[in-house]
C-alpha positions in Angstrom: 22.2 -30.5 6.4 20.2 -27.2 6.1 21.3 -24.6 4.0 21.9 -22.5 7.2 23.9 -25.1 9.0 26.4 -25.5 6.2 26.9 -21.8 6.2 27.6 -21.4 9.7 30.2 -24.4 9.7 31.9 -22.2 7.0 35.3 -20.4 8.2 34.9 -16.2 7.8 35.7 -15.4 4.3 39.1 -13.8 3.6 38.1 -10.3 2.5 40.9 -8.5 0.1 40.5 -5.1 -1.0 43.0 -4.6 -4.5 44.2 -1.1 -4.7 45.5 0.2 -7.7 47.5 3.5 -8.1 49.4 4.9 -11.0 53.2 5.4 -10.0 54.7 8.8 -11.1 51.6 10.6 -12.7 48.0 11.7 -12.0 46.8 11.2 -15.3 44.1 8.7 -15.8 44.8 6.5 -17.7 43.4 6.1 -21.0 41.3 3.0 -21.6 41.4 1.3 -25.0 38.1 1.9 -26.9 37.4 1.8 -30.7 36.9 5.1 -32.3 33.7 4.1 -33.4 31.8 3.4 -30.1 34.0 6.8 -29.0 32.3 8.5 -31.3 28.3 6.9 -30.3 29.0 7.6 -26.8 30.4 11.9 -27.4 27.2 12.0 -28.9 24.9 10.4 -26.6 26.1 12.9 -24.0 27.1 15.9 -25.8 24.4 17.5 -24.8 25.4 17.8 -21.2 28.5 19.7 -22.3 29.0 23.7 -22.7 30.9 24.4 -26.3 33.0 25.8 -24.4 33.8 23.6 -21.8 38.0 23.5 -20.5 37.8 20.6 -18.4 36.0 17.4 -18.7 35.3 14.3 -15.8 38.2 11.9 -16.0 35.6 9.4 -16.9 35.9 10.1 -20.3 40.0 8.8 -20.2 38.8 6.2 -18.1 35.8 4.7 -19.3 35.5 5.8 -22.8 38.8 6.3 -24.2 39.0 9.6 -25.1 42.1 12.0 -24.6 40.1 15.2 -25.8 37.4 15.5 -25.4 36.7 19.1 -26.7 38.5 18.6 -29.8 36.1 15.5 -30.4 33.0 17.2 -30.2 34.3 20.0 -32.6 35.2 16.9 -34.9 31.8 15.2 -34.5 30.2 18.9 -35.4 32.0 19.6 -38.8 30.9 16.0 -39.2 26.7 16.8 -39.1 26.3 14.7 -36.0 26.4 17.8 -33.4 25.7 21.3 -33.6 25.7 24.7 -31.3 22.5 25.2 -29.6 20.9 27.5 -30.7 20.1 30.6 -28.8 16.3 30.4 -28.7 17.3 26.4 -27.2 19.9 27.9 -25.0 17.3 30.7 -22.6 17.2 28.3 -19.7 20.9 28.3 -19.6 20.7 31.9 -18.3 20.6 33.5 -14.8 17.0 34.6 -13.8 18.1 38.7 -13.7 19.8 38.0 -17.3 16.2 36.9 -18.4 14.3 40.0 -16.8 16.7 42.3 -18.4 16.0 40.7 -21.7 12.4 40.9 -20.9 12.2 44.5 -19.4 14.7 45.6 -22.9 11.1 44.4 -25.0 8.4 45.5 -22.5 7.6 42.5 -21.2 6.3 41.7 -17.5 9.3 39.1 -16.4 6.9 37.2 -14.1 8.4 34.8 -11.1 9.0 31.6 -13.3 11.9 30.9 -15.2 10.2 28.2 -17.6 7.8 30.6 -17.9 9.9 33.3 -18.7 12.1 31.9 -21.6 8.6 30.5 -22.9 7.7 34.0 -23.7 10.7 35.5 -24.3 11.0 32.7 -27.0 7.7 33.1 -28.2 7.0 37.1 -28.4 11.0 38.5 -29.2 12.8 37.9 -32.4 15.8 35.8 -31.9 18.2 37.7 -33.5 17.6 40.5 -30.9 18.6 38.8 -27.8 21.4 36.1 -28.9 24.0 38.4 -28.6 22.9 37.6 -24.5 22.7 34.1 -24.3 26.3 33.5 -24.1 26.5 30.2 -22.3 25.5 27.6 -25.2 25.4 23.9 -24.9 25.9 20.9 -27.8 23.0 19.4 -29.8 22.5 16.3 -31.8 21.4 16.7 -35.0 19.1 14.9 -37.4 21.8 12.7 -38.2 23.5 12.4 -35.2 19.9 11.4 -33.6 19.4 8.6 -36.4 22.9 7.1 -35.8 22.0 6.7 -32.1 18.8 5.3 -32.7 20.1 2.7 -34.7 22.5 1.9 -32.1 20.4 2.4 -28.4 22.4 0.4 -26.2 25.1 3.1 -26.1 22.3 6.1 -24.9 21.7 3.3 -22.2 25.3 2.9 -21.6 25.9 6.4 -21.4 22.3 7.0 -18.9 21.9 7.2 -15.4 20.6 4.1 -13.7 19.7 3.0 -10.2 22.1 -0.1 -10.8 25.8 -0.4 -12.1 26.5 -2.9 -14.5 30.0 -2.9 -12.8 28.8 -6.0 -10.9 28.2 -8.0 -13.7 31.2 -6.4 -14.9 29.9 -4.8 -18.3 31.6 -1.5 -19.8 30.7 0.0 -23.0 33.4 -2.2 -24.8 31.6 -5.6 -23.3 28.0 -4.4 -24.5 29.1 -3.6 -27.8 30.8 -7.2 -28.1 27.4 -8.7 -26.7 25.0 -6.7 -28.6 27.6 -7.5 -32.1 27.7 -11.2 -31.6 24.0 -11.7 -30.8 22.1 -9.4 -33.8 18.5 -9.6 -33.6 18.7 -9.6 -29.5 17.6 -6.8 -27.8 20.8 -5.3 -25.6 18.4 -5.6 -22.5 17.5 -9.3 -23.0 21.2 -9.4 -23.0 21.9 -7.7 -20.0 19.5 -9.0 -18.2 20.8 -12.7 -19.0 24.4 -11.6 -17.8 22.8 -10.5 -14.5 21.5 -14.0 -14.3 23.9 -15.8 -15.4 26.6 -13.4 -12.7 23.5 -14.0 -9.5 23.7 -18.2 -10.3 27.9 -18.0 -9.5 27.4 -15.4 -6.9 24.5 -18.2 -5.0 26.9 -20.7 -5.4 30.4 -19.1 -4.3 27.8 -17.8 -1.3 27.0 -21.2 -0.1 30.7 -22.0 -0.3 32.0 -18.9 1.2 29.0 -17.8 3.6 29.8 -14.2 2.5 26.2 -13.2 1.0 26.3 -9.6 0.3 28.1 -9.7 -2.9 24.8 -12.4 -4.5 22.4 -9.5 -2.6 23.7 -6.6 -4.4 22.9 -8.4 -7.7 19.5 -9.3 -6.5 19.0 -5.7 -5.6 20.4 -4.3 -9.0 17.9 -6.9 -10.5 14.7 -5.4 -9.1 16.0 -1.8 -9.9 16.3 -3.0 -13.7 12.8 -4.7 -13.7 11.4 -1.8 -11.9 12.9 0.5 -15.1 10.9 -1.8 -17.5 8.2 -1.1 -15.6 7.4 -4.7 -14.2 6.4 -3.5 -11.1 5.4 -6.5 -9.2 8.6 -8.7 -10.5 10.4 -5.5 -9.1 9.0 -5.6 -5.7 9.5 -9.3 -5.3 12.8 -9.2 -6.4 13.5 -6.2 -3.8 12.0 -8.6 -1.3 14.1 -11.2 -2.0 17.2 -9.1 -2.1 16.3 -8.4 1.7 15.2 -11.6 2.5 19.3 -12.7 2.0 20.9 -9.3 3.2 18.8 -9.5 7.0 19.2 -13.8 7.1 21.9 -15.0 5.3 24.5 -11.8 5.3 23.7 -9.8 8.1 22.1 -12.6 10.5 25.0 -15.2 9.5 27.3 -12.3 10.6 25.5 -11.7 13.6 25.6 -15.4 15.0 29.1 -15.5 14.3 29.3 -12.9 16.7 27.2 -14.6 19.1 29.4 -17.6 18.9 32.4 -15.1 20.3 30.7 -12.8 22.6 27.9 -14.6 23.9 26.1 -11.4 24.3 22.9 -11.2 22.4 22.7 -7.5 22.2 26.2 -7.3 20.4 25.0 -10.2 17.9 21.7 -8.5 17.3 23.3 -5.0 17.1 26.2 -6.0 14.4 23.1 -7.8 12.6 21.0 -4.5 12.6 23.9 -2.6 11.2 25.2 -5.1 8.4 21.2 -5.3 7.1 21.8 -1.4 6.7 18.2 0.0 7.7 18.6 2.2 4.7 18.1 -0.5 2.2 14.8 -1.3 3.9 13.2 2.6 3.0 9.8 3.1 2.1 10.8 4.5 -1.2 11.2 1.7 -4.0 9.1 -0.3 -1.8 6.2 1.8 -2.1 6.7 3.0 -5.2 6.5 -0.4 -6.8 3.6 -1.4 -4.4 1.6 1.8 -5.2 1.9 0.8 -9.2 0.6 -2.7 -8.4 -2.3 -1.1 -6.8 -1.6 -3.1 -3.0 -2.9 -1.5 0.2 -1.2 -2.1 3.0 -2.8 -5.7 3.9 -2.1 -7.0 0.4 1.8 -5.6 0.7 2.1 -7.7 3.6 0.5 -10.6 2.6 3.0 -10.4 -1.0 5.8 -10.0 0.7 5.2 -13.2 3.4 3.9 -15.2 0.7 7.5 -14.4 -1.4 9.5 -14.7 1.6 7.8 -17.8 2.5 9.2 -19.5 -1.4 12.9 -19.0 -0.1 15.1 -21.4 2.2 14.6 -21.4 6.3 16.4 -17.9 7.6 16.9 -16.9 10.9 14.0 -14.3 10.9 11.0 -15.8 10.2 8.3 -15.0 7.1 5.9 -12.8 9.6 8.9 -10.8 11.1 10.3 -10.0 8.5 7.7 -8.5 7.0 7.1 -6.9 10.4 10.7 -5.7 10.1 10.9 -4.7 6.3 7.6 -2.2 7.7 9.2 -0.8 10.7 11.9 0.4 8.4 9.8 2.1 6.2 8.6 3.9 8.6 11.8 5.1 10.0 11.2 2.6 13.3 15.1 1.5 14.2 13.9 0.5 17.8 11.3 -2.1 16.4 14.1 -3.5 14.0 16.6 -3.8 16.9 13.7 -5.5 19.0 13.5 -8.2 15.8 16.9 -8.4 15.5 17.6 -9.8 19.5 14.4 -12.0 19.0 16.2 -14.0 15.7 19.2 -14.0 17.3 17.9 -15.2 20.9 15.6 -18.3 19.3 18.8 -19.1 16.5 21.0 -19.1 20.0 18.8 -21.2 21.6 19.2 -23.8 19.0 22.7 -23.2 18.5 23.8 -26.8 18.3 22.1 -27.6 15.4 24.0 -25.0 13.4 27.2 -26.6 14.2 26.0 -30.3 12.9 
């Protein structure tokens, strides 16, 4: 029996959705995290943070484990590891008028650009005659602050934004510092990356069991996105591919024959198809991007992306139009997609009994 025909014999999944709530308070509530990482991840991201800064994202309760916040990066300061910005650092934290009035003060012509403006400011006026104006000042690491990070760079990773969230291979700043501990001489992203291996070979095989696929395609997708940040541009794009390959067959299309099955109607099967594929997913953006850096024109994209979909297991769509589909969304074409949609779910209709073998 066909992958496919063991997936349609498969009952719905039961979906659950946990909610959690906190009876009696609104605090968040404050995770359990060793002073020591507390400490690498305040400075990692203390430059995002005015000195004077009164309230703070609950993430920091939440995520890193600290109660206060400001207090912290006071500590961390009389420790060497942060320090004020300096005014000079801190022009670009001002309002453009603020700037021309420091300019027009000193004789200068303000000109239309701000980055331009605090270049010359900074360069021509002494900074002890304008810091008495720059009163909005942000933290920065210092010499020693910047040589405990870089002895320690998974936590500036941690703390950094990311197409991807390691939430669905269900690492947090406590997990990565137990990974990157017991495993010296590894480099944290080897390690990563071998957790989102290890997490996508038990999501493939609760899919099969289940035939509930999106759950295995968001790790294929957050996969691509972390090659595509190394810079392995064609591994990126054909792990993209095959994260689309399984949302449009084996999530969305498996949904949509279902729906066949009760309706009958091939427009409501090819429609609930279209929508669970999401044509947002299948935008020009990372698609090009990554194809642009491997240097493919159009006729070469095409031919990569038949020749990767062509390695996986029999779909619903097949190899040429998918390919047709994956370029009819890039170019914004939702009628052409819909047209595809009704054509897989028409021929997989047609041979209906064989799913049910």
């Amino acid at each position: 029996m066909g992958l496919l025909n063991k997936l349609f014999n498969l009952k719905d999944e039961i979906k659950q959705k946990i909610e959690t709530s906190i009876a009696g308070t609104n605090q968040v509530p404050l995770k359990q995290v060793s002073q020591e990482i507390q400490d690498l991840l305040l400075i990692s991201v203390c430059e995002r943070y005015r000195t004077d800064e009164d309230e703070y994202p609950d993430i920091f309760r939440s995520e890193l484990g600290v109660a206060d916040p400001g207090q912290r990066f006071i500590d961390l300061k009389e420790a060497g590891y942060i320090r004020y910005a300096t005014a000079k650092e801190s022009l670009s934290n001002l309002k453009m008028d603020e700037l021309k009035q420091i300019a027009e003060q000193h004789g200068m012509k303000p000109g239309r650009r701000k980055d331009d403006l605090c270049f010359n400011i900074a360069k021509t006026i002494p900074e002890e005659e304008y810091e008495d104006s720059v009163n909005i000042r942000y933290w920065k690491i210092t010499k020693r602050g910047r040589e405990l990070l870089d002895q320690n760079k998974y936590v500036e990773y941690f703390a950094s934004n990311h197409p991807y969230s390691l939430d669905n291979i269900d690492i947090d700043i406590v997990k990565l510092h137990e990974l990157v501990q017991s495993n010296p001489g590894r480099q944290y992203r080897d390690l990563i990356w071998g957790e989102y291996n290890r997490k996508s070979l038990e999501a493939f095989e609760q899919a099969t069991e289940t035939g509930y696929f999106n759950p295995y395609c968001r790790l294929l997708r957050d996969m691509s996105y972390f090659l595509g940040e190394e810079g392995r541009y064609k591994d990126a794009l054909a792990g993209y591919l095959r994260f689309i390959y399984y949302k449009v067959n084996y999530y969305a299309g498996m949904e949509g024959l279902k729906e066949y099955t009760y309706s009958k109607k091939v427009s409501d099967a090819a429609e609930r198809m279209f929508i669970l594929a999401d044509p947002y997913e299948i935008s020009g953006s990372n698609i090009n991007g990554w194809s642009n850096r491997c240097e493919f024109n159009e006729k070469q994209l095409r031919s990569f992306m038949i020749e990767q979909f062509d390695r996986l297991p029999e779909g619903l769509i097949s190899s040429k139009d998918l390919a047709d589909y994956v370029f009819a969304g890039m170019k914004e074409d939702e009628e052409t997609q819909q047209k595809l949609c009704r054509k897989a779910i028409r021929n997989a209709a047609s041979e209906l009994p064989k799913y049910k073998k």
